[in-house]
N, C-alpha and C positions, 0 to 999 in steps of 0.2 A: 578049764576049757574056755578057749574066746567067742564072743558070741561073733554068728555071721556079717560078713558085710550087706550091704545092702544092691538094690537091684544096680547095675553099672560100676560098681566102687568093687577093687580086688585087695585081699589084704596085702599089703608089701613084706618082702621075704629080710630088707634090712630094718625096717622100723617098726614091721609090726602092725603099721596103723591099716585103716580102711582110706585105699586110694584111688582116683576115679583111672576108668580102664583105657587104657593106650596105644594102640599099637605101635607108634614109633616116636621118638621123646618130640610131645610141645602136642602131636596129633592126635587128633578124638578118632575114632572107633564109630562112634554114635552118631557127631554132631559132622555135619560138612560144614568146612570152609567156606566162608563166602567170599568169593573170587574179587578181585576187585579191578574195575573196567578203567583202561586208560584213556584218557581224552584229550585230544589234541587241543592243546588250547592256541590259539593265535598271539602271535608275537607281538611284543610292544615295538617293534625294531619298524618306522616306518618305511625306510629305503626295502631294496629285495633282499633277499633271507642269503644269499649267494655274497661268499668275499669278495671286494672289489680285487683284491689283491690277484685273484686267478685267472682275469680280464684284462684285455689292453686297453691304455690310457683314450677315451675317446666312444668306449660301447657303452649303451644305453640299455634299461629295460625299466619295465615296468613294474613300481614296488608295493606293497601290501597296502599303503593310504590308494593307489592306485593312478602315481601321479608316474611321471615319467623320470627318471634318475640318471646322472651320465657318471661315468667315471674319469676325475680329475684329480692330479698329482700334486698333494700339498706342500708347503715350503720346504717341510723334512724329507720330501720323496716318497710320502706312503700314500696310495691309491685309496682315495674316496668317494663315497656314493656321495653325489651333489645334485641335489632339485635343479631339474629346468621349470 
């Protein structure tokens, strides 16, 4: 006869061994989770967070250094956030 497992360990029905108790595979029974908190972190981008691309050639706004930015059309044709 096997001796008992101990307090929170059940014994497993393919290995036999003493294993800690589960209710659904990876999660504790006993222990909670510790949640983990997201934070917004601020962007390195200093132009606005906003594609030029979705603006017409010419609006302006204000970007996260907090300077004023316009959008102007590079030699390829693509809309860029440009410091005034």
């Amino acid at each position: 006869m096997k001796k008992r497992c101990t307090s929170g360990y059940v014994r497993s029905k393919k290995t036999g061994k003493c294993v800690y108790k589960t209710g659904r595979v990876g999660r504790s029974l006993n222990k909670k989770r510790a949640s983990k908190k997201k934070s917004h972190k601020r962007s390195g981008r200093p132009s606005p967070q906003t594609s030029a691309t979705l603006f017409n050639v010419g609006y302006t706004q204000f970007g996260h250094d907090g300077n004023l930015w316009k959008i102007k059309k590079s030699k390829s044709g693509v809309k860029r956030w440009i410091k005034i």
